[in-house]
C-alpha positions as a printed Julia matrix, in Angstrom:
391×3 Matrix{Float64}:
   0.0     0.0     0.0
   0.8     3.67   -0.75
  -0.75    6.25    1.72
   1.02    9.15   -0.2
   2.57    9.33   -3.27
   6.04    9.44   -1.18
   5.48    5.69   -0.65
   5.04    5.17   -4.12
   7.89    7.28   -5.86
  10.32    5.58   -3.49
   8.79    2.08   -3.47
   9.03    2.02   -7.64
  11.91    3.98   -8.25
  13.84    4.61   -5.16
  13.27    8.43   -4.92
  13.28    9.47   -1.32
  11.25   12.57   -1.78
   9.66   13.63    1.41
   7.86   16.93    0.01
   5.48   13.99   -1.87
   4.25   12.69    1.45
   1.79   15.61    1.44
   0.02   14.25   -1.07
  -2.49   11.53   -0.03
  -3.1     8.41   -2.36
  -6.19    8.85   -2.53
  -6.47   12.35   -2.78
  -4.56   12.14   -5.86
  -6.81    9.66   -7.49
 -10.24   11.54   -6.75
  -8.29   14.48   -8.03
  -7.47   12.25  -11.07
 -11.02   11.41  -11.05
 -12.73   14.78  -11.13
  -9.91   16.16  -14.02
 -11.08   12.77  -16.24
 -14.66   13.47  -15.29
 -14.41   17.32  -16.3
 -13.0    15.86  -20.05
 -15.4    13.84  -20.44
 -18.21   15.61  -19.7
 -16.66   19.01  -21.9
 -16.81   16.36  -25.09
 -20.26   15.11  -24.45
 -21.81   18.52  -24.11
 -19.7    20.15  -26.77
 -21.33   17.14  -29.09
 -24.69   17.66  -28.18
 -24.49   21.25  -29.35
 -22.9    20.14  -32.22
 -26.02   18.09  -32.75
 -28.02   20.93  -32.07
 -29.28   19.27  -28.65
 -28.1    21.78  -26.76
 -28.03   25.81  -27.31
 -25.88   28.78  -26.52
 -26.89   31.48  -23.71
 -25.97   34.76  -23.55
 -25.28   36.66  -20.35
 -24.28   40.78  -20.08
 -20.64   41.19  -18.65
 -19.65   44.32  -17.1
 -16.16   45.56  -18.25
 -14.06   48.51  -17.7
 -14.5    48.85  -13.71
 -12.28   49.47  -11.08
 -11.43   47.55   -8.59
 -14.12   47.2    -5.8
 -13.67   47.53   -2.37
 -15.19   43.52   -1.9
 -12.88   42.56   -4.99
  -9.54   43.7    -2.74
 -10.82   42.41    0.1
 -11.67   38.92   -0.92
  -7.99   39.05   -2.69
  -6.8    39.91    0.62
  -8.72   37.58    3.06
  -7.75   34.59    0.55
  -4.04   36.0     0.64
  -3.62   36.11    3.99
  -5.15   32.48    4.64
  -2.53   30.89    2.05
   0.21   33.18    3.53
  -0.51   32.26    6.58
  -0.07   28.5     6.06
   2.63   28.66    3.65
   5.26   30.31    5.36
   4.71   28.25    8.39
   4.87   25.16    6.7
   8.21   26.01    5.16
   9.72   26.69    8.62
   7.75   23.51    9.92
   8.03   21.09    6.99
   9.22   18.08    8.79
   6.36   18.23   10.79
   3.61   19.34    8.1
   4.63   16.31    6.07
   4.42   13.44    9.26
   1.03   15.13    9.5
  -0.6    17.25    6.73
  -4.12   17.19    7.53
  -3.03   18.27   11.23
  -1.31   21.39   10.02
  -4.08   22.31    7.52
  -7.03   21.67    9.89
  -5.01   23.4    12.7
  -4.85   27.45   13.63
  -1.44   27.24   13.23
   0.24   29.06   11.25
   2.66   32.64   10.7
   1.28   36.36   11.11
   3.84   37.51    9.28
   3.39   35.45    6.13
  -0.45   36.02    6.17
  -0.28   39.8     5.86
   2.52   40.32    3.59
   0.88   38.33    1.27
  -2.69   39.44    1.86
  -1.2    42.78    0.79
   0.43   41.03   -2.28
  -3.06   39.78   -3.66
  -4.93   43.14   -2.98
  -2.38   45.16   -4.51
  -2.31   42.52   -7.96
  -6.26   43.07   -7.9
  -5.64   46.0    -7.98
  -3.59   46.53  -10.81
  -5.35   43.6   -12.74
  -8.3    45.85  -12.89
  -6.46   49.39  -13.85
  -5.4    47.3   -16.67
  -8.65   46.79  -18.19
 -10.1    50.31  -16.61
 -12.42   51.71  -19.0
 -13.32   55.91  -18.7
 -16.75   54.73  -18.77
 -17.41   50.9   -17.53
 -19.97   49.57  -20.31
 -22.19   46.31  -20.28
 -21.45   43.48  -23.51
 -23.26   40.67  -23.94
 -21.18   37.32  -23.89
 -22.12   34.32  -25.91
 -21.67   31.06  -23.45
 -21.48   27.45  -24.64
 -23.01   24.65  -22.41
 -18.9    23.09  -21.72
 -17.86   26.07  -20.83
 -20.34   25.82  -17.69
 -18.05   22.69  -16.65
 -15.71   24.45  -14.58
 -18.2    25.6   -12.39
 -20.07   22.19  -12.45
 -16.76   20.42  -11.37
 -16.3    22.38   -8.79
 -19.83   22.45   -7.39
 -19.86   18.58   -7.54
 -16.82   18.46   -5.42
 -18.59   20.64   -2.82
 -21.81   19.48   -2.78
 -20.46   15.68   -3.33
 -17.77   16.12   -0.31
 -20.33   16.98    1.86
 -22.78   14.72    0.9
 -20.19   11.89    1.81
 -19.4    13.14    4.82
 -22.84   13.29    6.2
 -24.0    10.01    4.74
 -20.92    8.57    6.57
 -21.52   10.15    9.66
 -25.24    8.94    9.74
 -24.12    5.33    8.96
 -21.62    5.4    11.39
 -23.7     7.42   14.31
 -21.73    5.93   17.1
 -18.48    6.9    15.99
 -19.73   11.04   14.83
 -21.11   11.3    18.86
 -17.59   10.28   19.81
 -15.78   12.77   18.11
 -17.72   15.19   16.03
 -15.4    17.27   15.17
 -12.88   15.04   13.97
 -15.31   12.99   12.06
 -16.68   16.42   10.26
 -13.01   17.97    9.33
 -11.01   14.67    8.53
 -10.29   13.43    5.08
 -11.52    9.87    5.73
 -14.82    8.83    5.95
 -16.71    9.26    2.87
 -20.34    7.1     1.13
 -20.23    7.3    -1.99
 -23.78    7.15   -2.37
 -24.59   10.65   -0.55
 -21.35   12.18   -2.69
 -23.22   10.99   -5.81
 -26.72   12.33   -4.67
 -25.86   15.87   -3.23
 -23.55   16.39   -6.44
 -26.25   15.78   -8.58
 -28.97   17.78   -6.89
 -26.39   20.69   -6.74
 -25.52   20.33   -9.95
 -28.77   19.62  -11.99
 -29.97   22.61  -10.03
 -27.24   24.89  -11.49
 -27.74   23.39  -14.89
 -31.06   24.9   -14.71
 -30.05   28.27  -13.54
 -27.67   27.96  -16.78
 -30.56   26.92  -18.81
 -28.95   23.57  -19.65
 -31.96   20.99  -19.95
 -32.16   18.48  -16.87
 -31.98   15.06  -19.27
 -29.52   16.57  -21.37
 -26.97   17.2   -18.61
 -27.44   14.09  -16.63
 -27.34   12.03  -19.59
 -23.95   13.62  -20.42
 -22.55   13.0   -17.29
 -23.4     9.69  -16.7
 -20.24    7.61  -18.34
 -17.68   10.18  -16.74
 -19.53    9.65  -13.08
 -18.95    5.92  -13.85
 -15.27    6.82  -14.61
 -14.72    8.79  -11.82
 -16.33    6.45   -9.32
 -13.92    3.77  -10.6
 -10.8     6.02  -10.57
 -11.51    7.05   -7.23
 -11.82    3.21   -5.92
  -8.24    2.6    -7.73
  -7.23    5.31   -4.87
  -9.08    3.87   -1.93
  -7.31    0.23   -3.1
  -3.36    2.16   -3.43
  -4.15    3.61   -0.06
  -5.84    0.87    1.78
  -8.51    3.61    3.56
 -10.67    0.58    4.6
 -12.87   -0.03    2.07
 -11.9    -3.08    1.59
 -14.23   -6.65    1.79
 -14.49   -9.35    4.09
 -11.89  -11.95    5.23
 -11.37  -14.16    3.14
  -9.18  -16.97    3.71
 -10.91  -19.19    0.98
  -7.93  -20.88   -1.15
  -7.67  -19.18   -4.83
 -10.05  -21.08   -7.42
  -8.56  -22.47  -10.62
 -10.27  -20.03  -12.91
  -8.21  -17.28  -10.82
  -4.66  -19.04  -10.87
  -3.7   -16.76  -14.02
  -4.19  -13.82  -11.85
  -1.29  -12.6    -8.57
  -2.48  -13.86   -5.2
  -3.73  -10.22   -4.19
  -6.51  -10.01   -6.46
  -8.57  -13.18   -4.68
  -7.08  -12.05   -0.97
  -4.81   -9.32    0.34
  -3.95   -8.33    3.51
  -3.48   -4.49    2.82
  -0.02   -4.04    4.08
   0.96   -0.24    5.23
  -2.3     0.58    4.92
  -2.88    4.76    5.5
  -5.92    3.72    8.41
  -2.79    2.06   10.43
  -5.52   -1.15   11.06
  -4.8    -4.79   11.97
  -1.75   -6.44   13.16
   1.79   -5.09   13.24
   4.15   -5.88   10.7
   7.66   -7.37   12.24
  10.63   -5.2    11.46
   8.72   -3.01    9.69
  10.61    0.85    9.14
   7.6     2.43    7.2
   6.61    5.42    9.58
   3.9     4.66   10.94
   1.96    2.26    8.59
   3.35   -1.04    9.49
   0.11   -3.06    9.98
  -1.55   -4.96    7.24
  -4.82   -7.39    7.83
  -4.54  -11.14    9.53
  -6.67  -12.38    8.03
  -6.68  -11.13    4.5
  -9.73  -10.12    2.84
 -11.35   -9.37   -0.47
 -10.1    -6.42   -2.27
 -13.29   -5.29   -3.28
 -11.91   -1.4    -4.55
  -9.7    -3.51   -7.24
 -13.3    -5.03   -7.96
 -15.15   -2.2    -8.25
 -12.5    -0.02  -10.44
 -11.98   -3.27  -12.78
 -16.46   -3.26  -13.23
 -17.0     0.7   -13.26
 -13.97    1.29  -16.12
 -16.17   -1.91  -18.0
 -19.09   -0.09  -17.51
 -17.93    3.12  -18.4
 -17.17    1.87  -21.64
 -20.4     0.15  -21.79
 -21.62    3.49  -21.43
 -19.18    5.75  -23.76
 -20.41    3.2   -26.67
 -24.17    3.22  -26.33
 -24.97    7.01  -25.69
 -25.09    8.19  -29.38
 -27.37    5.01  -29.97
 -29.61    5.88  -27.04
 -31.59    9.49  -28.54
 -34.54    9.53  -25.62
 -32.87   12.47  -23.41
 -32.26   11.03  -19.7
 -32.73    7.44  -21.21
 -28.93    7.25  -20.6
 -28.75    8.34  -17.16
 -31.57    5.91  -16.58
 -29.17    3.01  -17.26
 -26.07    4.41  -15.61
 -28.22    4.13  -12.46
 -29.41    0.83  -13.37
 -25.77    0.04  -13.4
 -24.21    1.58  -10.6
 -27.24   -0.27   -8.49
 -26.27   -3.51   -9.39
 -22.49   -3.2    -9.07
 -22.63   -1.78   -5.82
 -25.43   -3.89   -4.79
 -23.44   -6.9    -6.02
 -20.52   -5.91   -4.36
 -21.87   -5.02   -0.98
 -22.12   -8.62   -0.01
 -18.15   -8.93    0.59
 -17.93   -5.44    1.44
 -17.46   -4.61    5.27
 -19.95   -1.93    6.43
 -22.25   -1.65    9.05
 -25.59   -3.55    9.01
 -29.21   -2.46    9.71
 -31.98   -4.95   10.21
 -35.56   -5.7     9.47
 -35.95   -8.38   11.82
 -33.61  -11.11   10.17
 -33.18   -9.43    7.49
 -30.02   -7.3     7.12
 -28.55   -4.63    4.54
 -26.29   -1.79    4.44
 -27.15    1.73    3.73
 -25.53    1.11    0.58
 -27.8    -1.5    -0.58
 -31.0    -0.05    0.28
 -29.51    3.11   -1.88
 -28.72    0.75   -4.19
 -31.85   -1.16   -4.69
 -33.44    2.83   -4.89
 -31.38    3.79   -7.26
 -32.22    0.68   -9.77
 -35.56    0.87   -9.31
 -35.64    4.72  -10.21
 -33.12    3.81  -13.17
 -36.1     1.33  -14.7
 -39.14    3.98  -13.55
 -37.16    6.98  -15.33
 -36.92    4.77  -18.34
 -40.06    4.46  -18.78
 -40.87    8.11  -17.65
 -38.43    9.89  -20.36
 -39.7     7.44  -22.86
 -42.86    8.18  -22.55
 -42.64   11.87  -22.21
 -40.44   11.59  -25.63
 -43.41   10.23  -27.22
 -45.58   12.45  -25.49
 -43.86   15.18  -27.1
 -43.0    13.75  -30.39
 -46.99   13.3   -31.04
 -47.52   17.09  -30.17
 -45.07   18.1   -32.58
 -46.24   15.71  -35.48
């Protein structure tokens, strides 16, 4: 396992570059996975325009102004908080990189640095806008593409879709959020995929809207890049063994397998970030030197080797499939039943229906797949609905 990319670099090539151990494994890869997303989802929407699916907006720009007084103070207020953590993390950088999410989450940080540089920003506003001063600021109108709303989208998904995880998590795991609230709200681990996926998409179909982008269009362009995102981001929750992994599984390796390493049937997750299971003898890796006894089922590997299939699946079909949000439809059929599928080898915590028990995942799972066949026959329907009206 690889909790940073330090691990990695030095493990593969024998670079001992500590600087890298700020970056988290798995941060990486969902950073990996929103860039891939963003690309895919630019193409799909600059094709439906192309097609004439989707249409341009237009939107009145002011140009020509000075700098406002909220414009140098934002500059400054964003300066200072960078400055301010900077600085002290190059006098501290031993430390920051034994224990990055400490330093950022902390009030740590240098006075100095913060104002200098708070200055800095306000004073490059500043001159950013004389630049393009006008003697009289004037309105223009500004033609806007649907892709070039993706920015924005990306970054709203992230939001939305990091919160979404985080309180999703914290209800399946109640016990453990009353125990330390705090830490479970500000820490990087702990995330459900499932309330990522549904706050993203309420934020974002909601901004689409705003935007004037049609609700089936958009979804249906997003779904194969949320399928390639999902499995990118499980390739980083396998590198840094964050816990998502399956059950034990101590089962020997079937003969259909025996072309495939050991790991893929059972692994036991050595140097994993979490620090979980049993420790590993002689082990001089910081402070990851446990790995699981008994192994289990890497079920990330699984899901990254099913979502990229699917994805595919996806990325082949959508020009065939010309009902809009017929597309999206499927992707949720899909995601349902992989994740359903997978769930019963995953570890997670139960609930239970008197001897029946499921995980939050399933039951999302089983929702999702059911709206996937209802919105089917919804958009298809409303398709025909519409095609009748204009005949």
């Amino acid at each position: 396992m690889y909790p940073s990319i330090y691990y990695a670099l030095k493990d593969l090539f024998g670079w001992d570059l500590p600087f890298f151990k700020m970056i988290q494994s798995f941060g990486f890869f969902v950073a990996i996975s929103f860039l891939l997303a963003a690309y895919f989802l630019t193409r799909e929407l600059k094709r439906k325009e192309n097609e004439g699916l989707l249409t341009t907006t237009t939107r009145k720009v002011l140009i020509g102004e000075k700098a406002t007084q909220m414009e140098l103070i934002t500059s400054a207020i964003i300066g200072f908080l960078i400055g301010y953590k900077v600085v002290y993390v190059l006098f501290n950088f031993s430390a920051f990189t034994e224990n990055t999410q400490g330093f950022l989450l902390s009030s740590k940080g240098n006075l100095f640095g913060g104002i200098v540089l708070a200055v800095v920003m306000a004073f490059l506003k500043y001159r950013e806008k004389e630049k393009t001063k006008l003697p009289e600021p004037k309105w223009i109108e500004e033609t806007v593409h649907p892709f070039q709303e993706v920015g924005n989208i990306t970054l709203i998904a992230a939001f939305a879709g990091l919160l979404g995880a985080k309180v999703f998590h914290n209800l399946e795991n109640w016990d453990e959020f009353v125990k330390d609230p705090v830490d479970a709200l500000l820490s990087f681990s702990g995330l459900t995929m499932y309330g990522g996926l549904i706050c993203a998409s309420v934020a974002c179909i909601y901004y689409g809207l705003k935007k004037k982008i049609p609700a089936p269009h958009l979804i249906d362009a997003t779904a194969p890049s949320l399928m390639l995102a999902y499995g990118v981001g499980r390739l980083g929750c396998q590198i840094a063994g964050d816990g998502d992994w399956g059950i034990n599984n101590v089962a020997p390796k079937p003969g259909w397998l025996s072309w495939a390493p050991d790991w893929v049937w059972s692994y036991d997750y050595a140097h994993n970030v979490n620090s979980v299971g049993e420790q590993i003898p002689n082990c001089v890796n910081d402070k990851f030197c446990y790995h699981l006894v008994p192994p289990v089922f890497p079920t990330p590997f699984y899901e990254t080797i099913m979502c990229l299939i699917l994805f595919f699946v996806l990325w082949k079909i959508r020009k065939r499939i010309t009902v809009p949000g017929v597309l999206f439809c499927v992707y949720l059929i899909m995601n349902g039943a992989e994740r359903f599928a997978i769930e019963s080898i995953r570890v997670n915590t139960l609930y239970h229906i008197g001897t029946f028990g499921f995980t939050q995942a399933q039951l999302i799972s089983v929702l999702l797949f059911i709206t996937g066949i209802a919105g089917v026959f919804y958009f298809r329907k409303k398709h025909n609905a519409t095609s009748v009206q204009k005949n």
